[in-house]
Biopython code that builds the backbone (N, CA, C, O; Angstrom):
import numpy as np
from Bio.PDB.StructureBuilder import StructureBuilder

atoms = [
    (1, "UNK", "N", (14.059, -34.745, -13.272)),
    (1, "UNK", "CA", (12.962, -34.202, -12.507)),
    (1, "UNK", "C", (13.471, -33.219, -11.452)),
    (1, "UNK", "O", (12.843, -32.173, -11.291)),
    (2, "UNK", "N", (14.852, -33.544, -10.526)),
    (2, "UNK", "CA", (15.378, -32.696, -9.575)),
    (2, "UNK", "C", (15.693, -31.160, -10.645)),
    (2, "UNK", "O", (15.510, -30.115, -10.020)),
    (3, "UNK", "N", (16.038, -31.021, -11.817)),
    (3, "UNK", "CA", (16.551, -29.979, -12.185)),
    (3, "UNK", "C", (15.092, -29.583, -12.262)),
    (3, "UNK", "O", (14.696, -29.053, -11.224)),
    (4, "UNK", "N", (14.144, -29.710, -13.272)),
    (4, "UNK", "CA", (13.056, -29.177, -13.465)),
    (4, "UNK", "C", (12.281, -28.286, -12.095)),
    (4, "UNK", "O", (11.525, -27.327, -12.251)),
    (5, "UNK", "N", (12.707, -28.902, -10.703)),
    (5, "UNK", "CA", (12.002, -28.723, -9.254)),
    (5, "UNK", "C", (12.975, -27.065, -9.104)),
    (5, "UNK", "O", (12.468, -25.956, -8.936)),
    (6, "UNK", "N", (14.303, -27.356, -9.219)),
    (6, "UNK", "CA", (14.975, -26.934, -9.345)),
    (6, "UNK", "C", (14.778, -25.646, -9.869)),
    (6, "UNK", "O", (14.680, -24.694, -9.094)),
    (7, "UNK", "N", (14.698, -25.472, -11.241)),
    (7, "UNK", "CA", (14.437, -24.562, -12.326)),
    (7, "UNK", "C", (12.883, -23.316, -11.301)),
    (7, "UNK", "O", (12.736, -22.135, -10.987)),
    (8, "UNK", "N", (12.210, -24.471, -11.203)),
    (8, "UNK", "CA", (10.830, -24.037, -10.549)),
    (8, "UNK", "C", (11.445, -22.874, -9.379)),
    (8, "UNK", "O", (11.542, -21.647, -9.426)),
    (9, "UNK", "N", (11.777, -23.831, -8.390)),
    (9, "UNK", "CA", (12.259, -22.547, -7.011)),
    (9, "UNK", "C", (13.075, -21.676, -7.547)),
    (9, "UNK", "O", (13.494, -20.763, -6.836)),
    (10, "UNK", "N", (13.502, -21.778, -9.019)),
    (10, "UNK", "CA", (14.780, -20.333, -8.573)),
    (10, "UNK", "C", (13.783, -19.257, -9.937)),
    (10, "UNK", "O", (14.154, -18.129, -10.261)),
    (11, "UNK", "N", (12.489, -19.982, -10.554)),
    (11, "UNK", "CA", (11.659, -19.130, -11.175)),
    (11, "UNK", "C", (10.978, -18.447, -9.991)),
    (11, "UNK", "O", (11.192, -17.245, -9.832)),
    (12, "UNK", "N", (10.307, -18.994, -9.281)),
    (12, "UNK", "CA", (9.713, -18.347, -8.239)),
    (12, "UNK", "C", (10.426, -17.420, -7.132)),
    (12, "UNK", "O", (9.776, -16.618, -6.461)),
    (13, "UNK", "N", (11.999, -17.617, -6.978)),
    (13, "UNK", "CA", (12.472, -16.867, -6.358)),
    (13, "UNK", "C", (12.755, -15.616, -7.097)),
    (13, "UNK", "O", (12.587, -14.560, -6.488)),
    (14, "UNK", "N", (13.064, -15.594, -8.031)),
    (14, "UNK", "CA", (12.998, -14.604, -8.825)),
    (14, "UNK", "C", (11.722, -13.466, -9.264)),
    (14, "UNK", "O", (11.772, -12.257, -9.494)),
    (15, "UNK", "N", (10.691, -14.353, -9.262)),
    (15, "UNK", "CA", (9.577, -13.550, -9.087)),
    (15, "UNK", "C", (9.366, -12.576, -7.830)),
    (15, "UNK", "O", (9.186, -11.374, -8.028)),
    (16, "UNK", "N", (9.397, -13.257, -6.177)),
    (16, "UNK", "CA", (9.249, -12.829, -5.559)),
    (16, "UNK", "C", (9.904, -11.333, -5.178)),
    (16, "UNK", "O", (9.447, -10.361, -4.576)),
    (17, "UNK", "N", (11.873, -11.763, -6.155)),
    (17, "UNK", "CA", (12.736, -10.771, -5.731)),
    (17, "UNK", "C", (11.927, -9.298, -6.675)),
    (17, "UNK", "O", (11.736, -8.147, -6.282)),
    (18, "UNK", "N", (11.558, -10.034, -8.183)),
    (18, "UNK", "CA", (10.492, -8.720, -8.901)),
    (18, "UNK", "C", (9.753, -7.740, -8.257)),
    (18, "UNK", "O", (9.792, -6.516, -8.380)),
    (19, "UNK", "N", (8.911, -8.624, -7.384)),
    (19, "UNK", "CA", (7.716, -7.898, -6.532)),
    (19, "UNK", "C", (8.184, -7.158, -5.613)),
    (19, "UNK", "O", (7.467, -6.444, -4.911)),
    (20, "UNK", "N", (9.186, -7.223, -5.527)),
    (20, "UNK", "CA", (9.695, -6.502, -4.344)),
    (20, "UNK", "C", (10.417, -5.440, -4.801)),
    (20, "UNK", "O", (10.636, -4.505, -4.031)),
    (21, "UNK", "N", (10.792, -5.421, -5.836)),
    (21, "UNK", "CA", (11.611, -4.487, -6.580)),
    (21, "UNK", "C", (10.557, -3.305, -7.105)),
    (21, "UNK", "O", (10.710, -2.083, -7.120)),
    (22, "UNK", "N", (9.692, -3.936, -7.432)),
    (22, "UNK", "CA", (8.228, -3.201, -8.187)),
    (22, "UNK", "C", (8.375, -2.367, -7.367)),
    (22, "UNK", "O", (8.932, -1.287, -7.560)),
    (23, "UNK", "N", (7.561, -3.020, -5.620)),
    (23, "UNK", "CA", (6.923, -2.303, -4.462)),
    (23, "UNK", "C", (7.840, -1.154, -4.392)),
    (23, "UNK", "O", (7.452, 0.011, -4.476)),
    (24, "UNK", "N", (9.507, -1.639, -4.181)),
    (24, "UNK", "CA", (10.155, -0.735, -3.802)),
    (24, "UNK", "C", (9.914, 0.652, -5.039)),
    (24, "UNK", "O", (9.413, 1.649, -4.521)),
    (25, "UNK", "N", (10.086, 0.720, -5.885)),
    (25, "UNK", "CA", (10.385, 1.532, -6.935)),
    (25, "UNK", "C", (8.673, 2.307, -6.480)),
    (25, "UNK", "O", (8.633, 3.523, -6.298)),
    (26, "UNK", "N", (7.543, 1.563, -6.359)),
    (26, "UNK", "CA", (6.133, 2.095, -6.474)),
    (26, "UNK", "C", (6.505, 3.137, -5.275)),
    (26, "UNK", "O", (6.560, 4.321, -5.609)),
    (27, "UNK", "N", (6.813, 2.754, -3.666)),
    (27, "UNK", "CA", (7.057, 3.231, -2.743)),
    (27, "UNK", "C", (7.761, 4.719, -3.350)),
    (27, "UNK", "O", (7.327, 5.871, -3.350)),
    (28, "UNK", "N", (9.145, 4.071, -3.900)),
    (28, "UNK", "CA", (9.645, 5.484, -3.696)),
    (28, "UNK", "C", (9.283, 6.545, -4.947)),
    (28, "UNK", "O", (9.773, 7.670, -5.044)),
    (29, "UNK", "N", (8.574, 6.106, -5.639)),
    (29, "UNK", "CA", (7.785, 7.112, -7.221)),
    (29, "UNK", "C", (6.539, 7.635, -6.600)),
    (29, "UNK", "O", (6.049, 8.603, -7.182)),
    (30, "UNK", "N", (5.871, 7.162, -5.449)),
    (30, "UNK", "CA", (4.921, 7.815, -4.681)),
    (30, "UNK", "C", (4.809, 8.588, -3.417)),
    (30, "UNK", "O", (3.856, 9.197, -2.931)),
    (31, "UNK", "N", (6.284, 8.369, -2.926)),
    (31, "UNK", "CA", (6.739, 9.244, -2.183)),
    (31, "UNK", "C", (6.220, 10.322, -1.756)),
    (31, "UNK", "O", (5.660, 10.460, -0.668)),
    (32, "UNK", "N", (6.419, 11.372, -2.817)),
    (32, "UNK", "CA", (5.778, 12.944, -2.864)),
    (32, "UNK", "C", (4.413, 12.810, -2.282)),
    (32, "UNK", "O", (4.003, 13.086, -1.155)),
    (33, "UNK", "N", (3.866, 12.365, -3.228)),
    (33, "UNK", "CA", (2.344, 12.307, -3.298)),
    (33, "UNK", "C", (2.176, 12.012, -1.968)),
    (33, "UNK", "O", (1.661, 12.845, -1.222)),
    (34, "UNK", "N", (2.647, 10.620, -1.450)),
    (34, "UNK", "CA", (1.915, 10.352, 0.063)),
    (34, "UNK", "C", (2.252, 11.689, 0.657)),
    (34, "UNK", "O", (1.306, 12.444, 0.880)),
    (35, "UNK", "N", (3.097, 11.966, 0.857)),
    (35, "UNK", "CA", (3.702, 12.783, 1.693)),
    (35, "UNK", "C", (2.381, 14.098, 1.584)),
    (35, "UNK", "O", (1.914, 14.518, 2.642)),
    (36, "UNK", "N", (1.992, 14.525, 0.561)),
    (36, "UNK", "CA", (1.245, 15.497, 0.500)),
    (36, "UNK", "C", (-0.311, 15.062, 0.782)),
    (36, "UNK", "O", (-1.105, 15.977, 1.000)),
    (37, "UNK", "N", (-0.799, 13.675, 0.790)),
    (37, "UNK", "CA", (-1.396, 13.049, 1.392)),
    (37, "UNK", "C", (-2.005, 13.140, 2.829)),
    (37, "UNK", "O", (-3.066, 13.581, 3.271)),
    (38, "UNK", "N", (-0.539, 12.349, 3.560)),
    (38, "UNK", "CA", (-0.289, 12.401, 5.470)),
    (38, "UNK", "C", (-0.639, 13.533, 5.686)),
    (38, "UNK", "O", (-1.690, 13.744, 6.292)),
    (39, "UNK", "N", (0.279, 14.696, 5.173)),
    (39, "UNK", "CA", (0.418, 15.708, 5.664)),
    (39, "UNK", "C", (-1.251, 16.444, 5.677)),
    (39, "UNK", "O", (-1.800, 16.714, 6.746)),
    (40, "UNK", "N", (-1.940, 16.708, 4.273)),
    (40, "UNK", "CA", (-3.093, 16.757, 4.323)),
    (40, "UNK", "C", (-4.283, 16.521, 5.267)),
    (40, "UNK", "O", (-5.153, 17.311, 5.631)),
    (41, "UNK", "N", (-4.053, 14.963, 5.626)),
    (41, "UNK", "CA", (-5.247, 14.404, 6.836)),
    (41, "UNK", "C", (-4.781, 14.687, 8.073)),
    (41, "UNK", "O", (-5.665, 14.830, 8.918)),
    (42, "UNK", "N", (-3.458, 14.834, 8.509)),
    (42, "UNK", "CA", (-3.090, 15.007, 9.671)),
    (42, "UNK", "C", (-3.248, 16.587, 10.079)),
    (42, "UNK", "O", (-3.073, 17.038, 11.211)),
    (43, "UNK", "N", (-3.553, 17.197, 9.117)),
    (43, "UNK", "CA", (-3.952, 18.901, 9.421)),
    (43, "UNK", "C", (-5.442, 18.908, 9.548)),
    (43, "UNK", "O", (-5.868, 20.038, 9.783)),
    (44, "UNK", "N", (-6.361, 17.981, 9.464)),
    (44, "UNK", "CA", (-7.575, 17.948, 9.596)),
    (44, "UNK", "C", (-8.174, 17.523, 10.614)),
    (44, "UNK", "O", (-8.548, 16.351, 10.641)),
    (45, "UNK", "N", (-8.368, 18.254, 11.525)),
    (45, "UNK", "CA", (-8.729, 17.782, 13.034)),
    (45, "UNK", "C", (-9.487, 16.764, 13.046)),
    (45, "UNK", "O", (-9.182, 15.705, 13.594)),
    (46, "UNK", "N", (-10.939, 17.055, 12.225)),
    (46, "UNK", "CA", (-11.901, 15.719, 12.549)),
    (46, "UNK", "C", (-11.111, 14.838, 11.830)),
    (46, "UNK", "O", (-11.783, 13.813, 11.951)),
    (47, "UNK", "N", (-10.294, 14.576, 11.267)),
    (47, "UNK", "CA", (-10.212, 13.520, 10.481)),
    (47, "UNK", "C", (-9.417, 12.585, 11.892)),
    (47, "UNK", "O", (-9.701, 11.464, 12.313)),
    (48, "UNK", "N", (-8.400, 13.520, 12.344)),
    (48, "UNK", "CA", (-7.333, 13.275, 13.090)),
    (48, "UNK", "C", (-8.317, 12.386, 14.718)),
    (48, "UNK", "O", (-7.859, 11.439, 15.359)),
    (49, "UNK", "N", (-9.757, 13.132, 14.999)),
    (49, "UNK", "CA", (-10.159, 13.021, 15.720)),
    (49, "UNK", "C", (-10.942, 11.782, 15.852)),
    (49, "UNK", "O", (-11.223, 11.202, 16.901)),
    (50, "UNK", "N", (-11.323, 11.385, 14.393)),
    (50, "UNK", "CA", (-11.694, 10.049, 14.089)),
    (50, "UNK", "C", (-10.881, 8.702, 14.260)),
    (50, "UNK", "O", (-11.126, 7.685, 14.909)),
    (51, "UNK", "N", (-9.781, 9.079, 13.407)),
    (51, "UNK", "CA", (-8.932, 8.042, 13.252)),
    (51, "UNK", "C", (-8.157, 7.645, 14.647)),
    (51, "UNK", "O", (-7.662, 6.519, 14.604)),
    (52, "UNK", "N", (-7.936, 8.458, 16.035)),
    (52, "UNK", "CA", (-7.591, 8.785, 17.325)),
    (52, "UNK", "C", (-8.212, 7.401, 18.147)),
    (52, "UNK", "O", (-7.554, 6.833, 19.019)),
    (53, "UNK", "N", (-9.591, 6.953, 17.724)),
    (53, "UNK", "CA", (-10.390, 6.003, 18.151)),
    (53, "UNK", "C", (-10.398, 4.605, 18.366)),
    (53, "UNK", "O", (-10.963, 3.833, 19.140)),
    (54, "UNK", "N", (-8.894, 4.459, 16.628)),
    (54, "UNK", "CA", (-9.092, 3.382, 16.632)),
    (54, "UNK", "C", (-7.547, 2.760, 16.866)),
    (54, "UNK", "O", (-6.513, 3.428, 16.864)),
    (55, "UNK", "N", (-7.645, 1.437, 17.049)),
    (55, "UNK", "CA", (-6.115, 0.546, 16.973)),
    (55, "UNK", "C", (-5.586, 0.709, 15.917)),
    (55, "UNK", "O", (-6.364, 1.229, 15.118)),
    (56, "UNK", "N", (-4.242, 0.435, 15.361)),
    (56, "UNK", "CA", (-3.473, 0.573, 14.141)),
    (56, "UNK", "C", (-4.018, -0.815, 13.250)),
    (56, "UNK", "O", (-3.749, -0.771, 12.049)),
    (57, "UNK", "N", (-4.757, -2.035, 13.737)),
    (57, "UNK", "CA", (-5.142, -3.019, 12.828)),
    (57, "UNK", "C", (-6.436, -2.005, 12.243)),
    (57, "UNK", "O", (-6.516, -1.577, 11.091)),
    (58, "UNK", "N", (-7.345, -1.769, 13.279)),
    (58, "UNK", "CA", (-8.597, -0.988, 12.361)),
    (58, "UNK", "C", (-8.335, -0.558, 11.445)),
    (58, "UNK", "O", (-8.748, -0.819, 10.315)),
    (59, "UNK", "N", (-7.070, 0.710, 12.037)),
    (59, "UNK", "CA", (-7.042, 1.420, 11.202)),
    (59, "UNK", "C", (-6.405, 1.035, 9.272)),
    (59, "UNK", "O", (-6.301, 1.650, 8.211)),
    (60, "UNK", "N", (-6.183, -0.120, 9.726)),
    (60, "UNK", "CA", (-5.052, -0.689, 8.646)),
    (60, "UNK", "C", (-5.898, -1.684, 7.658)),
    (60, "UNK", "O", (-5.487, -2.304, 6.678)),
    (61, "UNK", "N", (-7.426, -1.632, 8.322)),
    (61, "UNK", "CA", (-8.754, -2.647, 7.370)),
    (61, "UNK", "C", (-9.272, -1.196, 7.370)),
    (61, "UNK", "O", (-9.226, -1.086, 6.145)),
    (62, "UNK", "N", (-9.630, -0.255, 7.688)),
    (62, "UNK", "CA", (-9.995, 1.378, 7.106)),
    (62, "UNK", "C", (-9.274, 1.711, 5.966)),
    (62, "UNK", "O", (-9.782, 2.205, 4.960)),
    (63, "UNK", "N", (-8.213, 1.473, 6.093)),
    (63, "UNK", "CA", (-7.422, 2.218, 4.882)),
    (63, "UNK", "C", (-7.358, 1.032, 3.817)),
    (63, "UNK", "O", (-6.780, 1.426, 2.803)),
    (64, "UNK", "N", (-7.657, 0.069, 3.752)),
    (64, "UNK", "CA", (-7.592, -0.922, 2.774)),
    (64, "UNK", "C", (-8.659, -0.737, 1.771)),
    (64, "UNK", "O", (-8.623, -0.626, 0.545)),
    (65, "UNK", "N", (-10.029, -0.733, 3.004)),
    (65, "UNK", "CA", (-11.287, -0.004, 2.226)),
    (65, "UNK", "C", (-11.407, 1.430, 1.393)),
    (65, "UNK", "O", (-12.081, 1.554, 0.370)),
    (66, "UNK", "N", (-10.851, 2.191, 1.839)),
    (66, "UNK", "CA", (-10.169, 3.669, 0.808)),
    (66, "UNK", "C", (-9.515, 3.409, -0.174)),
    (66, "UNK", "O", (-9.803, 3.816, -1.299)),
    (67, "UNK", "N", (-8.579, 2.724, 0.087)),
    (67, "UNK", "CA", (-7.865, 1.887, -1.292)),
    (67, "UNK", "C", (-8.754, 1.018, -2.258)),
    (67, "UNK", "O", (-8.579, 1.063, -3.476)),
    (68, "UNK", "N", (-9.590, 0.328, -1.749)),
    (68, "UNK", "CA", (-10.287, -0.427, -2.761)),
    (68, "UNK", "C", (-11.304, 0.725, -3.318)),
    (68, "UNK", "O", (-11.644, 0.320, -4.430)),
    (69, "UNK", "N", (-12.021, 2.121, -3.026)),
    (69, "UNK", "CA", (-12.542, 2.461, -3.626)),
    (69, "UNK", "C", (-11.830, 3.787, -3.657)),
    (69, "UNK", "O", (-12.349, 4.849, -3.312)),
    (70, "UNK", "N", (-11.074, 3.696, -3.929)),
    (70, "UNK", "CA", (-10.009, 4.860, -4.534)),
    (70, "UNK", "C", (-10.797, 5.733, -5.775)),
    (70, "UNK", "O", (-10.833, 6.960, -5.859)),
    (71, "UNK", "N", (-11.426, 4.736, -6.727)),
    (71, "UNK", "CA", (-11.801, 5.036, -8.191)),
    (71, "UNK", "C", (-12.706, 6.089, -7.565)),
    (71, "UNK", "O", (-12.523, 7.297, -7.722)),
    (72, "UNK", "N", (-13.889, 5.456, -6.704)),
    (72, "UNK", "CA", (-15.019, 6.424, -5.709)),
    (72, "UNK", "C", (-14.427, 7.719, -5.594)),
    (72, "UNK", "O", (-14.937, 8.751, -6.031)),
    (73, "UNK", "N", (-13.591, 7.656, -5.134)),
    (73, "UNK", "CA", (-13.275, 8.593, -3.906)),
    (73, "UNK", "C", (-12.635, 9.748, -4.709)),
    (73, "UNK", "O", (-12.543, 10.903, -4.294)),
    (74, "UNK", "N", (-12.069, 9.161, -6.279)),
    (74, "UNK", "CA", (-11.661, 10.408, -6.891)),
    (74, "UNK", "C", (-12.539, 10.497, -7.617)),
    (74, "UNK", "O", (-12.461, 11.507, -8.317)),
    (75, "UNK", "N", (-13.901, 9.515, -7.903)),
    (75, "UNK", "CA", (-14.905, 10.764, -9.235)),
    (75, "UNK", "C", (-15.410, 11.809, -8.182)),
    (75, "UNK", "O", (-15.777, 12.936, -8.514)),
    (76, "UNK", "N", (-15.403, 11.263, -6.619)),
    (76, "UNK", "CA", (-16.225, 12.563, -6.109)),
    (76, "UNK", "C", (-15.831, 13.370, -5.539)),
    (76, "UNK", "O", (-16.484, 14.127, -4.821)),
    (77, "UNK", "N", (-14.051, 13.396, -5.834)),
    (77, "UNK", "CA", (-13.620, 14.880, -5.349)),
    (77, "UNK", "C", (-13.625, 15.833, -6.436)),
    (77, "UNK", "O", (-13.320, 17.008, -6.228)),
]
sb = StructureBuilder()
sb.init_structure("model")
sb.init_model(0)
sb.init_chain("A")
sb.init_seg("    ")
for serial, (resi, resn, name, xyz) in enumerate(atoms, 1):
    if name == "N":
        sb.init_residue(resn, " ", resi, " ")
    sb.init_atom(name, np.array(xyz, "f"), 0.0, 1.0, " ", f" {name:<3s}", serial, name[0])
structure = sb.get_structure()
């Protein structure tokens, strides 16, 4: 039973090390893109003038909501 417990934590550690490997690789394959992103909204005054308003948590449940309707946000550009 100890090996089986065993087996378990070093499956799950292994998973976790995956996810992290993913993120990293997603991070740096999207790189560009953000970058042309930031750069984008941060040249946009109102945008800049909006986002100015709020705390970095707001802002960090704002941008979660953009993310969840991402699909939105590109049929209507």
């Amino acid at each position: 039973m100890r090996k089986l417990r065993s087996v378990r934590t070093e499956i799950a550690k292994m998973k976790r090390e995956l996810e992290a490997r993913e993120a990293e690789y997603r991070r740096e394959a999207l790189a560009p893109s953000m970058d042309v992103l930031a750069k984008t909204l941060l040249d946009d005054d109102e945008f800049c003038e909006v986002i100015e308003q709020y705390s970095k948590d707001e802002v960090r449940v704002i941008a979660k909501h953009i993310a969840g309707n991402m699909s939105r946000v590109i049929r209507e550009s």
